[in-house]
MIMI-793599 format. One record per residue: x, y, z of N, C-alpha, C in turn; residue in one letter. Coordinates in nm, 4 decimals, padded with zeros to 6 digits, m for minus. Each point is the difference from the previous one (the first is absolute). Layout:
<sites>
       nX       nY       nZ      caX      caY      caZ       cX       cY       cZ aa
        X        Y        Z        X        Y        Z        X        Y        Z  A
...
</sites>
This chain:
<sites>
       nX       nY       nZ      caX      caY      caZ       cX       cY       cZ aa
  04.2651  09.0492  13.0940  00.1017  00.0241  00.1021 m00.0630  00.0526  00.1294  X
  00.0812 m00.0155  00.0867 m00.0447  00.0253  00.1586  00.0236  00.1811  00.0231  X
 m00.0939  00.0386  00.0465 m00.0227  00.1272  00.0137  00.0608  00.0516  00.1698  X
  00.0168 m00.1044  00.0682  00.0418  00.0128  00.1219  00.0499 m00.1634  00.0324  X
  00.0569  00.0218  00.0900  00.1046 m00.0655  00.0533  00.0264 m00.0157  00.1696  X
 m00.0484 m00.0602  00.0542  00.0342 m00.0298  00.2011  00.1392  00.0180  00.0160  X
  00.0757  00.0505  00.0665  00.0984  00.0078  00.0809  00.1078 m00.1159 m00.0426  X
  00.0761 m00.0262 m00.0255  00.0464 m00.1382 m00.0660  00.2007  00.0195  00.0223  X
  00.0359 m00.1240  00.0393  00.1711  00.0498  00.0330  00.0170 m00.0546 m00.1305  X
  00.1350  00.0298 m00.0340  00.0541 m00.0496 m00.1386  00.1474 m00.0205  00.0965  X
  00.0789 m00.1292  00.0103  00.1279  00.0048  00.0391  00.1273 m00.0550 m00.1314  X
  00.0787  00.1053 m00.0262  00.0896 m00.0581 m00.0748  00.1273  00.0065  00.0457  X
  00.0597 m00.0826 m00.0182  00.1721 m00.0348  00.0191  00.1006  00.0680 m00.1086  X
  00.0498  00.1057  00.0398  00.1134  00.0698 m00.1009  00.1519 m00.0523 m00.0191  X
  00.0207 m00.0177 m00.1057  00.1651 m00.0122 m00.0281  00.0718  00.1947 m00.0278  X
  00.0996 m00.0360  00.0606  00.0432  00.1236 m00.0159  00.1391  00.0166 m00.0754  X
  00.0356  00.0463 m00.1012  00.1481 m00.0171 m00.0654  00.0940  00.0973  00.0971  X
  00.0950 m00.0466 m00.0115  00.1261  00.1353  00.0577  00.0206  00.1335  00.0376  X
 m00.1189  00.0566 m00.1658  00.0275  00.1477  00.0201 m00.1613  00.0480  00.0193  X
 m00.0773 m00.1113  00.0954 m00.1124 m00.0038  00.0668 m00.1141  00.0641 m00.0996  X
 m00.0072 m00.0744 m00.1513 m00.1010 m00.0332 m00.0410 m00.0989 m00.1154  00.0413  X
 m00.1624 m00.0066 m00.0189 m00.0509 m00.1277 m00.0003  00.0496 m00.0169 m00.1249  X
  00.0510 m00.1440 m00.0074 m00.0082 m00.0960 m00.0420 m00.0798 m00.0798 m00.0755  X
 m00.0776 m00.0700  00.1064 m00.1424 m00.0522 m00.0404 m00.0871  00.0278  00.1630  X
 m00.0937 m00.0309 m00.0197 m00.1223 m00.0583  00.0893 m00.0284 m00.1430  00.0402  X
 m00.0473 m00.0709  00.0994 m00.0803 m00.1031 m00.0218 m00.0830 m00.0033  00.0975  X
 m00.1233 m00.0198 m00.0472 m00.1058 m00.0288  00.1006  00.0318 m00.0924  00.1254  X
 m00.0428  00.0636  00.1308  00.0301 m00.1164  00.0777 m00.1012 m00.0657  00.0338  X
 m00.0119 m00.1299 m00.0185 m00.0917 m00.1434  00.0331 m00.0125  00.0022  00.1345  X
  00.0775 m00.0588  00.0778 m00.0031 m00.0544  00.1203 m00.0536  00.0202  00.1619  X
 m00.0459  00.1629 m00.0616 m00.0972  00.0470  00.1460 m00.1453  00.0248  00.0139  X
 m00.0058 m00.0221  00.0624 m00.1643  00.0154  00.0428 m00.0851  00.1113 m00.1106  X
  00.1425  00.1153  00.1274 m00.0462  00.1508 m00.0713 m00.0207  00.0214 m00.0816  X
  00.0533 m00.1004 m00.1218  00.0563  00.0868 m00.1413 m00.0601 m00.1090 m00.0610  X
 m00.1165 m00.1009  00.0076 m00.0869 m00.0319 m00.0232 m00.0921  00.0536 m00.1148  X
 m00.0773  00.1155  00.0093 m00.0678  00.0626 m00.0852  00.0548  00.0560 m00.1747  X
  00.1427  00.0023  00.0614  00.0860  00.1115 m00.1120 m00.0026 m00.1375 m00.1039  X
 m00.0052 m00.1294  00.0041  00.0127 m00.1001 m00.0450 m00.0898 m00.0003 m00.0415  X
 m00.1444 m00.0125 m00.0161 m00.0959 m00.0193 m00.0425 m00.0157  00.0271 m00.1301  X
 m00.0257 m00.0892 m00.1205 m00.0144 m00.0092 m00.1470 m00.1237  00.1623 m00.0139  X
 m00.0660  00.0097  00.0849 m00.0721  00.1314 m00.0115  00.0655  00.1120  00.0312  X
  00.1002 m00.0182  00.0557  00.0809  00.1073  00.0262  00.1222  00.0320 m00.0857  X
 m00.0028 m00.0676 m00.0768  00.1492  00.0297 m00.0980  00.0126  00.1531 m00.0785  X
 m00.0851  00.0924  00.0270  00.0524  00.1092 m00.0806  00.0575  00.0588  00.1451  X
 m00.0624 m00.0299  00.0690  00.0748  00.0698  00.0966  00.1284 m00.0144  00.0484  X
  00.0328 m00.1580 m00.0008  00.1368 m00.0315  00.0471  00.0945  00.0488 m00.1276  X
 m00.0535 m00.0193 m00.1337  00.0600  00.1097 m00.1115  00.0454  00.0882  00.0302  X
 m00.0951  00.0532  00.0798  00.0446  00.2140 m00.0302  00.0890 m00.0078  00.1430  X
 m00.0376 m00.0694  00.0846  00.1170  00.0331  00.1187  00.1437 m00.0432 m00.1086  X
 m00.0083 m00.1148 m00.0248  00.1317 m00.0420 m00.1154  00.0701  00.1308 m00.0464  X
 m00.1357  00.0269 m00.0783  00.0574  00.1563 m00.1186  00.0559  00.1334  00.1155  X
 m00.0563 m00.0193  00.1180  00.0411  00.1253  00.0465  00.1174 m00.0023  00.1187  X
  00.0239 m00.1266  00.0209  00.1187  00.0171  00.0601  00.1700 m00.0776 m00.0904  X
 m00.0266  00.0003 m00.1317  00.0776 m00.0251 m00.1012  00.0363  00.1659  00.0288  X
 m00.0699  00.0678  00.0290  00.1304  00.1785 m00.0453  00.0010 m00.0011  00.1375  X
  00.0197 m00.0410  00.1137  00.0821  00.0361  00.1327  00.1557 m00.0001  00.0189  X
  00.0434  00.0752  00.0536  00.1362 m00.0247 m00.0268  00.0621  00.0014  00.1306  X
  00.1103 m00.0363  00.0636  00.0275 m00.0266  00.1114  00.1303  00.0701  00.0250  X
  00.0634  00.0031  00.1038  00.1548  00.0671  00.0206  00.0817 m00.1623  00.0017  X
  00.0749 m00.0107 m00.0457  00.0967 m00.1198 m00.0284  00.0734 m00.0584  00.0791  X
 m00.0731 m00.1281  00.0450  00.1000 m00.0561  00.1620  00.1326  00.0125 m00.0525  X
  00.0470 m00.0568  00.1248  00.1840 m00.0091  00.0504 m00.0001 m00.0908  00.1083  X
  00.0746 m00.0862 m00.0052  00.0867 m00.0591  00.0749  00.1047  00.1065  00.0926  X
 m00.0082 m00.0287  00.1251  00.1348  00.1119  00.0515  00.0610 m00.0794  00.0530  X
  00.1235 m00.0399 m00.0230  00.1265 m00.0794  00.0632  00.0770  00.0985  00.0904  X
  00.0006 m00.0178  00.1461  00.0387  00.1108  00.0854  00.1519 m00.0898  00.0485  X
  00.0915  00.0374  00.0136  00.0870 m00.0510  00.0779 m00.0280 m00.0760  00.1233  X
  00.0964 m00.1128  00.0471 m00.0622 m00.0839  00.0940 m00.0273  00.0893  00.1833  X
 m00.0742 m00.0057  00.0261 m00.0186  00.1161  00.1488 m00.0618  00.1317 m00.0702  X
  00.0079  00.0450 m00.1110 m00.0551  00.1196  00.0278 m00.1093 m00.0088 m00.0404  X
 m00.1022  00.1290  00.0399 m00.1360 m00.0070 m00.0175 m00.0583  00.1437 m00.0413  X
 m00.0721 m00.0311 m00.1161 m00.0304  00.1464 m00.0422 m00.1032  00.0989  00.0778  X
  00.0653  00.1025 m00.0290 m00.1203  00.1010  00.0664 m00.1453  00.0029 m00.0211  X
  00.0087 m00.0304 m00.1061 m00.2061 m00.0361 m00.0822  00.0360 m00.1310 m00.0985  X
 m00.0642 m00.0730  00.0633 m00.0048 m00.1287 m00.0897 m00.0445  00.0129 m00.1671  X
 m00.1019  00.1064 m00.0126 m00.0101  00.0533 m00.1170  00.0859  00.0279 m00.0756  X
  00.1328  00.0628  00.0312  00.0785  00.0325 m00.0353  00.1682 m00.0646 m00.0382  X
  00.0745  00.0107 m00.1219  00.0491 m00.0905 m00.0084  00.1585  00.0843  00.0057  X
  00.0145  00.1431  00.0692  00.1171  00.0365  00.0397  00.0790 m00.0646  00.0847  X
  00.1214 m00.0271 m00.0439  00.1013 m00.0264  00.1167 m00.0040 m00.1785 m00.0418  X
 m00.0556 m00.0154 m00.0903 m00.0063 m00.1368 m00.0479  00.1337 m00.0568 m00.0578  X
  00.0736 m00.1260  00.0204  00.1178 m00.0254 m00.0747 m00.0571 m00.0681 m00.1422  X
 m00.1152 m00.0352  00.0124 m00.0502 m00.0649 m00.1212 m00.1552  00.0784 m00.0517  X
 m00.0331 m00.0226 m00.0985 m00.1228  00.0421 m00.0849 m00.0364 m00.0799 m00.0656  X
 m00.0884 m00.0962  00.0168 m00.0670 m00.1406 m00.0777 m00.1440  00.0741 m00.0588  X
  00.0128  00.0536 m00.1445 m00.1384  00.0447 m00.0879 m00.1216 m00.1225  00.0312  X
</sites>
């Protein structure tokens, strides 16, 4: 095994469920950047990023359905909303 390791990106694509668990992971292919994280020599690594952002947990989007004209005070925020889409 490799005792060291160069600088190396790992890019993965998260699914996120409702109550903002991951989901899954998937490696992303398609950029330049994220090039290396792909590499058949690199697979423990794109592993352990796998393993370690499987326990991240997220705050749980919303949809905010605001009445037609009005506009919320913090878009963040989903007070004063006529609707709540989980």
């Amino acid at each position: 095994p490799r005792s060291e390791l160069a600088p190396t990106t790992v890019c993965l694509q998260l699914v996120i469920d409702a109550q903002g668990r991951v989901e899954r992971s998937l490696p992303v292919q398609d950029r330049d950047e994220c090039a290396a994280g792909n590499a058949p020599e690199n697979a423990p690594l794109l592993q352990s990023a796998q393993d370690a952002v499987a326990a991240w947990q997220y705050v749980p989007a919303a949809v905010c359905h605001f009445a037609e004209g009005k506009v919320p005070a913090d878009r963040g925020d989903c007070k004063g909303a006529a609707r709540i889409e989980p």
